[in-house]
N, CA, C and O of each residue as an XYZ file, in Angstrom:
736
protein
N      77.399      1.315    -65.632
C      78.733      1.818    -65.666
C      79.418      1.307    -66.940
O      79.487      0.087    -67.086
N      79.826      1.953    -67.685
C      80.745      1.892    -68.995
C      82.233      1.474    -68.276
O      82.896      2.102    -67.451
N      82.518      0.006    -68.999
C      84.082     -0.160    -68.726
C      84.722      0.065    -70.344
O      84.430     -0.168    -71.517
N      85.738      0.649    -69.557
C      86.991      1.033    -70.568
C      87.564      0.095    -71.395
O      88.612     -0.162    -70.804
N      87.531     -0.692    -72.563
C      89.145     -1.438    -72.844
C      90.409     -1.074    -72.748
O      90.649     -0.467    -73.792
N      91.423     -1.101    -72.036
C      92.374     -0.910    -71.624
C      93.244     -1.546    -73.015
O      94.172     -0.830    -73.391
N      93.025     -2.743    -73.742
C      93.527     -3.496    -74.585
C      94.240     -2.679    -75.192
O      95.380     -2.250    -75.015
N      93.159     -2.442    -76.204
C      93.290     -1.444    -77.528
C      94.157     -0.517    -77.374
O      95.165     -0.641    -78.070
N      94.098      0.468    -76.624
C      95.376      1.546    -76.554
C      97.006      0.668    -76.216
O      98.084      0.849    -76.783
N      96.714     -0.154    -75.261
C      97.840     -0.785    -74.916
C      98.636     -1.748    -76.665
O      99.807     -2.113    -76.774
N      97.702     -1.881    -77.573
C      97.913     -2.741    -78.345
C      98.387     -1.893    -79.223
O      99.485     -2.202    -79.687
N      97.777     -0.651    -79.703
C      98.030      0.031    -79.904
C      99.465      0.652    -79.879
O     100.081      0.665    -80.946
N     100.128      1.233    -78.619
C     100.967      1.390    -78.115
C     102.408      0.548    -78.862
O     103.382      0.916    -79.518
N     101.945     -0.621    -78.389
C     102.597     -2.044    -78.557
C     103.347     -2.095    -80.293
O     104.515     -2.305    -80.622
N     102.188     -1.823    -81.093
C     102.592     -1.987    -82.543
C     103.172     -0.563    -82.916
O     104.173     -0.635    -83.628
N     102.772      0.680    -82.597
C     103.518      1.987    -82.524
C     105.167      1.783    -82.068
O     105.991      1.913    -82.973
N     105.534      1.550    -81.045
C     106.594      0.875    -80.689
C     107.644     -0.043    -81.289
O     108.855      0.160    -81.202
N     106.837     -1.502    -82.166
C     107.187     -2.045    -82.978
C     107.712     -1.559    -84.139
O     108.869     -1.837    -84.455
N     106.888     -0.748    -84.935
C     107.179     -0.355    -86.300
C     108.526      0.900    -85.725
O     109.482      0.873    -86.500
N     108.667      1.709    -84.790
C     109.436      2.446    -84.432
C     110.908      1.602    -84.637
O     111.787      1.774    -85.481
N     110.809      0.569    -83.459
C     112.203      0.187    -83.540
C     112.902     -0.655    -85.035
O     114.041     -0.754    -85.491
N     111.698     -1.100    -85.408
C     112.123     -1.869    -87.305
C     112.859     -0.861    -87.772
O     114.078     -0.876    -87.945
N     111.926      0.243    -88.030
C     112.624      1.490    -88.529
C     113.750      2.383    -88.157
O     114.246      3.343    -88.748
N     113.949      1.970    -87.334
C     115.118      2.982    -86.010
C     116.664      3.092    -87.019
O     117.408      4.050    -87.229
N     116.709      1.834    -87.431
C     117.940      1.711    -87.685
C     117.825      1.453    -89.347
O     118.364      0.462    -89.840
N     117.163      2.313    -90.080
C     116.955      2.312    -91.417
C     118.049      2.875    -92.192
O     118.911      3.378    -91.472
N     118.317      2.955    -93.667
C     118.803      3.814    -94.383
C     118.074      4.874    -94.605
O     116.846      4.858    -94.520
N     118.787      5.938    -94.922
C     117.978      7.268    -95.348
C     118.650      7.599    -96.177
O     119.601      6.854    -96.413
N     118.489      8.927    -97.065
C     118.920      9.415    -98.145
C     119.489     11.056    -98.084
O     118.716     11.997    -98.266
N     120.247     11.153    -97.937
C     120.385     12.845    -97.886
C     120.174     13.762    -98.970
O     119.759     13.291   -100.029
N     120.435     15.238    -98.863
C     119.629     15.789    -99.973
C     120.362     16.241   -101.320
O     119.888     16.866   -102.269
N     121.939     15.634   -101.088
C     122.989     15.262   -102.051
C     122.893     13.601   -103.058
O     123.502     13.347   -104.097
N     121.823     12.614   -102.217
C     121.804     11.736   -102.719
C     122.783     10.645   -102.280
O     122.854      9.559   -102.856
N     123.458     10.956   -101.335
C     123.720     10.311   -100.555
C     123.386      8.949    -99.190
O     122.602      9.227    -98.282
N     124.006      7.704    -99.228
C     123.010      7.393    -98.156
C     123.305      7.445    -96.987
O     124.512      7.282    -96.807
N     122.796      7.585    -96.205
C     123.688      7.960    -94.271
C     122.493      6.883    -93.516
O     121.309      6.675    -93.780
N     123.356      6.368    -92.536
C     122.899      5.576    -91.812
C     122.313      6.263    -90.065
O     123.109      6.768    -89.274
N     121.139      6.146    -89.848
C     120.687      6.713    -88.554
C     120.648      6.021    -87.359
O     119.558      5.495    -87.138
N     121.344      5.889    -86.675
C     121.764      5.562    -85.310
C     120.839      5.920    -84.050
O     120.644      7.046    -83.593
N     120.226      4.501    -83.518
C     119.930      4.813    -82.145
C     120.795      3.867    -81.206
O     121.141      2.687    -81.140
N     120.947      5.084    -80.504
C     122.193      4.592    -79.502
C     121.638      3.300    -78.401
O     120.544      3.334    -77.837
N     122.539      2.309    -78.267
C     122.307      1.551    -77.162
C     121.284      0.338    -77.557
O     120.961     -0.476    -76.692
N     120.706      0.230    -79.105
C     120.224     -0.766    -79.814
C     120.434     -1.802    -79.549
O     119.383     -2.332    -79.188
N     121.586     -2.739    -79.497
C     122.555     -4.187    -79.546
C     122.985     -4.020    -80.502
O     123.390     -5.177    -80.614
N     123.493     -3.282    -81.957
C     124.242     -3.548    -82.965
C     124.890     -1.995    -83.006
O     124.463     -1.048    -82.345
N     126.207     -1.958    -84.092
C     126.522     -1.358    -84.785
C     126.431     -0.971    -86.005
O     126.462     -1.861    -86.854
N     126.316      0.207    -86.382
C     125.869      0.275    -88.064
C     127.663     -0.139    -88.771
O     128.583      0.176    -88.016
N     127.993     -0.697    -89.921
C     129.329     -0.442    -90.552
C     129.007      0.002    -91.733
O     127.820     -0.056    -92.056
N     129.939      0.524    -92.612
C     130.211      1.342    -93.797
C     129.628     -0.202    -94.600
O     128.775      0.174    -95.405
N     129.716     -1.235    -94.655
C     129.431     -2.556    -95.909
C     128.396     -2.998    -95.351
O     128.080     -4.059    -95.888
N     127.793     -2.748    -94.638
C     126.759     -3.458    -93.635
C     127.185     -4.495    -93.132
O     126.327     -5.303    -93.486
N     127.987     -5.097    -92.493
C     128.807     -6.026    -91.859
C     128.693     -5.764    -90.261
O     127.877     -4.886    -89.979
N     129.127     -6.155    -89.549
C     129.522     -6.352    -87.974
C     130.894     -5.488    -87.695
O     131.961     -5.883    -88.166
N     130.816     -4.296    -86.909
C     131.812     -4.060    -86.607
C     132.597     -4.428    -84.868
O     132.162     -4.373    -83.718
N     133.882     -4.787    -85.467
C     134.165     -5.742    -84.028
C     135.645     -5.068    -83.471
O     136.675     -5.303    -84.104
N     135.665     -4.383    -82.484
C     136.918     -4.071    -81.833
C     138.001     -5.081    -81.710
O     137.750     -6.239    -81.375
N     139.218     -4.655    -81.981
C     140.240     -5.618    -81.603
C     141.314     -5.123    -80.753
O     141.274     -3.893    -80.704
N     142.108     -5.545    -80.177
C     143.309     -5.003    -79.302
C     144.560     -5.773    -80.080
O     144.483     -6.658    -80.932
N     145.307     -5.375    -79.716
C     147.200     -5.529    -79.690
C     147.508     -5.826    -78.066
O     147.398     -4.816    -77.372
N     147.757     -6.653    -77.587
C     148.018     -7.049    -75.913
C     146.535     -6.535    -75.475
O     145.385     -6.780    -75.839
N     147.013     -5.888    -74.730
C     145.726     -5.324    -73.604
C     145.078     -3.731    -74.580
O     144.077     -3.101    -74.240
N     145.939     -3.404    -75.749
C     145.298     -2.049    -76.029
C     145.121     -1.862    -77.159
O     145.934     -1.958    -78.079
N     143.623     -1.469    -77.199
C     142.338     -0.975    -77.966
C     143.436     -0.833    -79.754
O     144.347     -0.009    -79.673
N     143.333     -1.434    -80.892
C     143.807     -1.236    -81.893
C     143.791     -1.038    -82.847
O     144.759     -0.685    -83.520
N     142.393     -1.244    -83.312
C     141.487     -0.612    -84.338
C     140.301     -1.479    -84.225
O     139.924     -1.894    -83.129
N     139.577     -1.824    -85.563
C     138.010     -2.168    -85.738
C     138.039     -3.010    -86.996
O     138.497     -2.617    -88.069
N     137.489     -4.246    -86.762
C     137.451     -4.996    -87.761
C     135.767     -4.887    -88.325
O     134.841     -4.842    -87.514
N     135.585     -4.860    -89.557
C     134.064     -4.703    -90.161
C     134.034     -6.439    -90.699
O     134.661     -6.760    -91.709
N     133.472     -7.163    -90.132
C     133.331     -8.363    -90.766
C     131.673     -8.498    -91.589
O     130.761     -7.875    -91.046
N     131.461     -9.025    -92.423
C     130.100     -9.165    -93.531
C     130.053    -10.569    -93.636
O     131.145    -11.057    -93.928
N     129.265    -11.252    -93.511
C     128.939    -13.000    -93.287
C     127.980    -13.051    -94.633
O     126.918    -12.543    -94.272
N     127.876    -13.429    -96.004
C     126.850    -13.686    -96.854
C     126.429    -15.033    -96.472
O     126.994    -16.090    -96.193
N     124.905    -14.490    -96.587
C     123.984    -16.324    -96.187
C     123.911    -16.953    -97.337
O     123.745    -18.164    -97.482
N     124.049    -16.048    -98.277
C     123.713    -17.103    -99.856
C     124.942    -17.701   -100.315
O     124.869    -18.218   -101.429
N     126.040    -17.754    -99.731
C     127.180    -18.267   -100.037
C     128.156    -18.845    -98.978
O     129.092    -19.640    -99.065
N     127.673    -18.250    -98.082
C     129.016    -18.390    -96.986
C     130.647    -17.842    -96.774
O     131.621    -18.354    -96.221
N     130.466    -16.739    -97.386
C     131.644    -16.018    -98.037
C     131.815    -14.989    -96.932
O     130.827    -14.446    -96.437
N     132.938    -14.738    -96.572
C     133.307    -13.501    -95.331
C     133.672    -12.485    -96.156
O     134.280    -12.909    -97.139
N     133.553    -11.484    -96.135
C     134.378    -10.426    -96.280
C     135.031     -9.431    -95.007
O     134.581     -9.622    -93.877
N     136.173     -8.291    -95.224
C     136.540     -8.157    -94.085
C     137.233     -6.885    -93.966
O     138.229     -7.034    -94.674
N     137.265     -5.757    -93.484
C     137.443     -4.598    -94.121
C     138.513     -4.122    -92.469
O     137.898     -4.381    -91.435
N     139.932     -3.507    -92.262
C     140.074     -3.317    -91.265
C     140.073     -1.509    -90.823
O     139.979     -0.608    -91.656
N     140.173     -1.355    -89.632
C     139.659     -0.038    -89.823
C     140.265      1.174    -88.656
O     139.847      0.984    -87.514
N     140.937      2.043    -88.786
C     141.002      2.799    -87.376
C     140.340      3.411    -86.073
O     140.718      3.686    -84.934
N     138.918      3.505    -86.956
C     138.156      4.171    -86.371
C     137.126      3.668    -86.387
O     136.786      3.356    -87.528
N     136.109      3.315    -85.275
C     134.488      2.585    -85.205
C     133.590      2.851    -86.333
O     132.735      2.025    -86.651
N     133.778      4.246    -87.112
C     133.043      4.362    -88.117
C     133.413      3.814    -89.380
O     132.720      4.059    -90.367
N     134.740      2.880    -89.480
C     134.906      2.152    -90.347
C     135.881      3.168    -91.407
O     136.561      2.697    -92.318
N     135.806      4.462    -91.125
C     135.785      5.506    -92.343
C     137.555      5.790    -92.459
O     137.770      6.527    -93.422
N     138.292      5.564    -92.041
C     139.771      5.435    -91.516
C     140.696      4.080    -91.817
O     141.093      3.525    -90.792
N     141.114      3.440    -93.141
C     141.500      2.445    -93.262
C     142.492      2.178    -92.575
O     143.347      3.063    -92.600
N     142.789      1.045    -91.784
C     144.099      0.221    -91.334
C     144.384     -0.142    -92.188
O     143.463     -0.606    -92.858
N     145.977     -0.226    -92.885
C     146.148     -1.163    -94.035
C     147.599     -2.069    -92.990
O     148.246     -1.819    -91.974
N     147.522     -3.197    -94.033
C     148.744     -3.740    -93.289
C     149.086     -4.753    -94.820
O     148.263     -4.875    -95.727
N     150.321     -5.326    -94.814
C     150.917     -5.882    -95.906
C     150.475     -7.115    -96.736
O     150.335     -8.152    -96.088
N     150.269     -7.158    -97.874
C     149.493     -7.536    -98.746
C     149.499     -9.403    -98.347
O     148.686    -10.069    -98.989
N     150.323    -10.091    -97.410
C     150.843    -11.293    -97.105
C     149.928    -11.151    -95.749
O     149.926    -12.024    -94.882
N     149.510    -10.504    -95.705
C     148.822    -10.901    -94.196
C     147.681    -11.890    -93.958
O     146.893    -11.697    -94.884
N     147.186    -12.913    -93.119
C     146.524    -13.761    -93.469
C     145.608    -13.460    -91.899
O     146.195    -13.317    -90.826
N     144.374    -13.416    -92.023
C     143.632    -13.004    -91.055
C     142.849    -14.294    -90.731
O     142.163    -14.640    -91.693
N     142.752    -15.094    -89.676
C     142.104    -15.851    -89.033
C     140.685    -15.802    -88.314
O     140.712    -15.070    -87.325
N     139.386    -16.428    -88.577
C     138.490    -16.468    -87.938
C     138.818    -17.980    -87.057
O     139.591    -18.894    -87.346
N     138.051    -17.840    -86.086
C     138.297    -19.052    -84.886
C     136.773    -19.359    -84.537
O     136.139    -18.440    -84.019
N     136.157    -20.518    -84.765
C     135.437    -20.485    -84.413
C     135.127    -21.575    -83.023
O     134.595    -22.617    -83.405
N     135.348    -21.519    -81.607
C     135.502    -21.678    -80.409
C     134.307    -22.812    -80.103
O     134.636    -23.870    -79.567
N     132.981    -22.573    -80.441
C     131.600    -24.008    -80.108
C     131.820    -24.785    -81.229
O     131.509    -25.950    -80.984
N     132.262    -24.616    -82.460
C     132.882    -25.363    -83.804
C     133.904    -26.300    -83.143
O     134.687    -26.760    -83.975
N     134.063    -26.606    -82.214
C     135.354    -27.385    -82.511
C     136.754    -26.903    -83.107
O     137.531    -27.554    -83.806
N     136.866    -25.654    -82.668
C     137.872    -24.440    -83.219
C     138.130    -25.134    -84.121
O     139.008    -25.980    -84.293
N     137.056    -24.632    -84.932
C     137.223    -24.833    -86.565
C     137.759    -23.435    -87.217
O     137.130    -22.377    -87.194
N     138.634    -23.573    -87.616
C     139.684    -22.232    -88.531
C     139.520    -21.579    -89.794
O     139.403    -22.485    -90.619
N     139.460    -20.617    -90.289
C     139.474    -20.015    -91.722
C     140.005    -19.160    -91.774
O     140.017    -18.290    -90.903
N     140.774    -19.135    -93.096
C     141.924    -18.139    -93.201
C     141.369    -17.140    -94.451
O     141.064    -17.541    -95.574
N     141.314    -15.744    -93.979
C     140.743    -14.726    -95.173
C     141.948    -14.443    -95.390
O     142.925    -14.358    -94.646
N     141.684    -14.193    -97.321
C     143.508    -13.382    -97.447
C     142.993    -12.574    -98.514
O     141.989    -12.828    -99.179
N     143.945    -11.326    -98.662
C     144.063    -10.754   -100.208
C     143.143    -11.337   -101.797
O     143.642    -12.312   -102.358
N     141.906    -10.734   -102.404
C     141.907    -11.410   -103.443
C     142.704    -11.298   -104.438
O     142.456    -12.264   -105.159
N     143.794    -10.473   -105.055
C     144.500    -10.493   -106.107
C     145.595     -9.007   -105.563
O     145.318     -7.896   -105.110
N     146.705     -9.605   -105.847
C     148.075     -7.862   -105.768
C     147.169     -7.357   -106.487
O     146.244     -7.201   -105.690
N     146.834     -7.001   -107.471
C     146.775     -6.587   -108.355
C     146.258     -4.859   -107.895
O     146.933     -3.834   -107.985
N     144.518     -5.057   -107.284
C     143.704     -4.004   -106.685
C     142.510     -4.410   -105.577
O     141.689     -3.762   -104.928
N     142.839     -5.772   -105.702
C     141.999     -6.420   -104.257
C     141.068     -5.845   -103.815
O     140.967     -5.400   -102.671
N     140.037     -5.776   -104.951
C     138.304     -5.555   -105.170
C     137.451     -5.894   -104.386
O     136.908     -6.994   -104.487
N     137.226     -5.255   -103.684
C     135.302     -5.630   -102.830
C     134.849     -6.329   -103.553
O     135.576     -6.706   -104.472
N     133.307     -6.883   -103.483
C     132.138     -7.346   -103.537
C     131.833     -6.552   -105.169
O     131.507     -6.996   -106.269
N     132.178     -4.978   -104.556
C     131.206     -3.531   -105.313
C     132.514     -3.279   -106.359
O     132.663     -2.266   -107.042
N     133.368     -4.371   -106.322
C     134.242     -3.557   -107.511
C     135.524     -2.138   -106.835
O     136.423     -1.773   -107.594
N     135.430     -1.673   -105.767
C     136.574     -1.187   -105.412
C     137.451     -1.398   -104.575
O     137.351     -1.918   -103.463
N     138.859     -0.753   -105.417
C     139.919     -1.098   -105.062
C     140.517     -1.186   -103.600
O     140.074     -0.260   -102.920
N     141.251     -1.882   -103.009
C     141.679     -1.664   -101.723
C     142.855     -1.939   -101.413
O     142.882     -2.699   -100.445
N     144.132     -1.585   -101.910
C     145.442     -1.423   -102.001
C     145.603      0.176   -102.290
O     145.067      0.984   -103.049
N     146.715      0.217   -101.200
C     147.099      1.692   -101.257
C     148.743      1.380   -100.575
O     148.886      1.012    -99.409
N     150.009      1.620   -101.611
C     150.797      1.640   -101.477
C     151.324      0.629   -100.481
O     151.894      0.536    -99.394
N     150.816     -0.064   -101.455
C     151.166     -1.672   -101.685
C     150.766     -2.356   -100.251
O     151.420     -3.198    -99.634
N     149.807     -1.904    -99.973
C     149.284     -2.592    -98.531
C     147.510     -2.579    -98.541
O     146.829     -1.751    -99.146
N     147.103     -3.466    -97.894
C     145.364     -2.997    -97.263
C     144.723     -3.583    -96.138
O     145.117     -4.310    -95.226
N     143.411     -2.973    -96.500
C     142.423     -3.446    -94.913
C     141.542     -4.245    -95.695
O     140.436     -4.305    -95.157
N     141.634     -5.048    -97.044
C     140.660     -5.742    -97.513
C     140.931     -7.135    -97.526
O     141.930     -7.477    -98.157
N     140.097     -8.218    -96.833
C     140.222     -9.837    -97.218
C     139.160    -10.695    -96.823
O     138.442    -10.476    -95.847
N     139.010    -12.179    -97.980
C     137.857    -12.333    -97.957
C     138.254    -13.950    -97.754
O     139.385    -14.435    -97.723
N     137.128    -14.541    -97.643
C     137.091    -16.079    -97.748
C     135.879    -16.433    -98.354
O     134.952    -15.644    -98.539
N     135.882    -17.627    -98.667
C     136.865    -18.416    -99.038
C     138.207    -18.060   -100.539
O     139.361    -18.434   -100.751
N     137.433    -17.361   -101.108
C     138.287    -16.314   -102.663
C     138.663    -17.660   -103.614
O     137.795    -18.252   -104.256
N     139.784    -17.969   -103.609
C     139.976    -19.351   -105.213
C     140.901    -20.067   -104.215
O     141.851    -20.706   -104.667
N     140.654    -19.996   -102.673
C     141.306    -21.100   -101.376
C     141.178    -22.823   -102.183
O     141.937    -23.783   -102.314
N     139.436    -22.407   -102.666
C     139.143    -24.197   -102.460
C     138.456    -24.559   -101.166
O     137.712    -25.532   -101.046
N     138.734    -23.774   -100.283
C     138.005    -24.043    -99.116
C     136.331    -24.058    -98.971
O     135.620    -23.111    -99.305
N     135.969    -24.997    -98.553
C     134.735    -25.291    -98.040
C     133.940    -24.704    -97.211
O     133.891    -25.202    -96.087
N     132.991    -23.354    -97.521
C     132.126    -22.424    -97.105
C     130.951    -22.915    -96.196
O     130.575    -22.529    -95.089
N     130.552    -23.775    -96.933
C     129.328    -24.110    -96.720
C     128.825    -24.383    -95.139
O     127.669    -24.128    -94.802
N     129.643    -24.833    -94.374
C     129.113    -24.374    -92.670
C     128.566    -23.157    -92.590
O     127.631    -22.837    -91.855
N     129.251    -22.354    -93.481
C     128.923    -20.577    -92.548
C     127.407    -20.213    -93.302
O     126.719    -19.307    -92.830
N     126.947    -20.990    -94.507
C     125.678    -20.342    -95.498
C     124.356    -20.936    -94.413
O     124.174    -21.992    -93.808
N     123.637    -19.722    -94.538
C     122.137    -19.909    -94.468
C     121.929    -18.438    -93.340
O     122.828    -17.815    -92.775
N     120.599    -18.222    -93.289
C     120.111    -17.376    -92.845
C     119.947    -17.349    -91.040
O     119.781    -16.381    -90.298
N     120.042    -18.491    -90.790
C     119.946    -19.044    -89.590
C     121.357    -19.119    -88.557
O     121.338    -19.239    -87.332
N     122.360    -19.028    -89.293
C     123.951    -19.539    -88.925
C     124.068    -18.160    -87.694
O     124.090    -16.941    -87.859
N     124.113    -18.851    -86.690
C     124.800    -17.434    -85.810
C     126.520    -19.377    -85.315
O     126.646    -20.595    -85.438
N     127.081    -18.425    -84.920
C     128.481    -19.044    -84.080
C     129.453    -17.519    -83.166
O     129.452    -16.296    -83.301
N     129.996    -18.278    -82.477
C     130.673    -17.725    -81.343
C     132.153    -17.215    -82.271
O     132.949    -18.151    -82.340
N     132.489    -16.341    -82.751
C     133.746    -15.944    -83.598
C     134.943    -14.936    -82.892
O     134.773    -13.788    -82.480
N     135.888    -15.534    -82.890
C     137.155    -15.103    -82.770
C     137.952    -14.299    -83.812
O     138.449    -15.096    -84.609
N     138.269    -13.009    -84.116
C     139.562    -12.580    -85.297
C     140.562    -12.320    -85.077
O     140.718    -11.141    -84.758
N     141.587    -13.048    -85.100
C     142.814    -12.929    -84.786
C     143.881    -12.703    -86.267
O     143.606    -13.233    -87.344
N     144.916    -11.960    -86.081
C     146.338    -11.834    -87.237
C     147.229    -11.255    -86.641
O     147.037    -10.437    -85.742
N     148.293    -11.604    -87.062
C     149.891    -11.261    -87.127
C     150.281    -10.299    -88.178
O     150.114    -10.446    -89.388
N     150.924     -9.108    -87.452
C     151.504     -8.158    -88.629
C     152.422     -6.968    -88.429
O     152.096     -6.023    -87.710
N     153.499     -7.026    -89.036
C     154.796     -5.830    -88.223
C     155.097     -6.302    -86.780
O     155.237     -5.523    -85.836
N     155.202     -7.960    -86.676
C     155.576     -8.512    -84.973
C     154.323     -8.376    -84.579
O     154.181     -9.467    -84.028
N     153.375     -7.870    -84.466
C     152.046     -7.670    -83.040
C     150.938     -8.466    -83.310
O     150.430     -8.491    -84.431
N     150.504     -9.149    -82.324
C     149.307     -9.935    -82.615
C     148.312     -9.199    -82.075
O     148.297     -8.565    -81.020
N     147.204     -9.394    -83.182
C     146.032     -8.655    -83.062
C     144.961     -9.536    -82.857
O     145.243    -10.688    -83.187
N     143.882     -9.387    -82.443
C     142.753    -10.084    -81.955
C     141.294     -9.818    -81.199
O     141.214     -9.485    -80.016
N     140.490     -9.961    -81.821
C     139.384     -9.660    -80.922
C     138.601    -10.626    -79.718
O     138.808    -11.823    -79.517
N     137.789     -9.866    -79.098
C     136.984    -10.903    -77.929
C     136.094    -11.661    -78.911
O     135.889    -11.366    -80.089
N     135.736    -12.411    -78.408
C     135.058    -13.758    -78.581
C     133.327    -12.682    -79.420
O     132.787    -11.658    -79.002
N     133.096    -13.285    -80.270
C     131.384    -12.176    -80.679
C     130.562    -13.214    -81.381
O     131.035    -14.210    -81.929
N     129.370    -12.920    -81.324
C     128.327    -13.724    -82.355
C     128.576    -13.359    -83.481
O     128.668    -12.141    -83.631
N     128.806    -14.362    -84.846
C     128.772    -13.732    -86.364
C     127.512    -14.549    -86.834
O     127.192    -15.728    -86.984
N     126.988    -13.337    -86.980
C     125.700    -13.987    -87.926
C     125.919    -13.113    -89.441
O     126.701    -12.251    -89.840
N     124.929    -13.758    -89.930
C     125.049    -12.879    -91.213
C     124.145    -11.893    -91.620
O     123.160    -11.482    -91.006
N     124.639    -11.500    -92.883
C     123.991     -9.883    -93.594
C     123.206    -10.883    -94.234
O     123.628    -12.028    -94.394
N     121.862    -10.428    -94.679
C     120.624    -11.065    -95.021
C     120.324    -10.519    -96.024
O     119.947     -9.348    -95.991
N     120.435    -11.405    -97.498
C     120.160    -10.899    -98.671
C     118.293    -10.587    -99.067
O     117.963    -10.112   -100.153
């Protein structure tokens, strides 16, 4: 009697599967040259427009927009983009004095304050502008604070993160989330 290996197909299977989900959530290219991001639903992550973390926030009890937070491991630098809509694609802006708080809760609510990098045009990472009539959804840390990064750098850093700010009277804030970082 000939027995079957059962292994092999199963192993098989196994690494088919694997390379599927690596890939699931790839960049692609459209036929404008464009890049679009492909979504499988129900993954554990969100895709964002900077490749960052996108994190819901409320005003009291109701839903208020979407914060895109970006963690660099080679620096420890936040960036922070705010947003109306889950796809990031809808800027919240709010007044150029606004000072946005991370909380970090197993830290020993250890605090950092992202703000504005310059009135001027308060530049991304990529060089664009993010002021629009005299307000925005752009702020980063540490920027020319002086503040001390270096907890948040390395590839390894996950923590329990809080985003909270004040702006036009309403406090804004999200639930409690893992921030790990974007991986150079």
């Amino acid at each position: 009697m000939k027995m079957i290996d059962i292994h092999k197909p199963l192993l098989s299977s196994l690494c088919l599967a694997a390379v599927v989900a690596l890939t699931a959530c790839s960049e692609h290219t459209t036929e404008d040259g464009e890049a679009e991001n492909h979504e499988v639903n129900d993954h554990g992550h969100d895709h964002a427009p900077h490749m960052g973390m996108m994190v819901p926030f409320t005003a009291g009890q109701v839903q208020a927009g979407f914060a895109e937070i970006k963690l660099h491991d080679d620096k420890g630098d936040l960036e922070l983009w705010i947003s109306k809509d889950a796809a990031g694609e809808q800027a919240m802006d709010f007044p150029l004095n606004t000072i946005v708080t991370v909380t970090f809760p197993k830290l020993d609510y250890k605090m950092i304050n992202l703000k504005i990098r310059n009135a001027e045009k308060n530049e991304d990472e990529d060089g664009n502008g993010n002021i629009r009539d005299g307000k925005t959804n752009y702020f980063i840390f540490p920027g020319d604070s002086g503040a001390d990064a270096s907890f948040l750098m390395g590839k390894d850093f996950v923590a329990d993160a809080i985003i909270s700010f004040d702006a036009g009277g309403r406090a804004f804030s999200t639930k409690s989330f893992p921030l790990s970082p974007h991986i150079h």
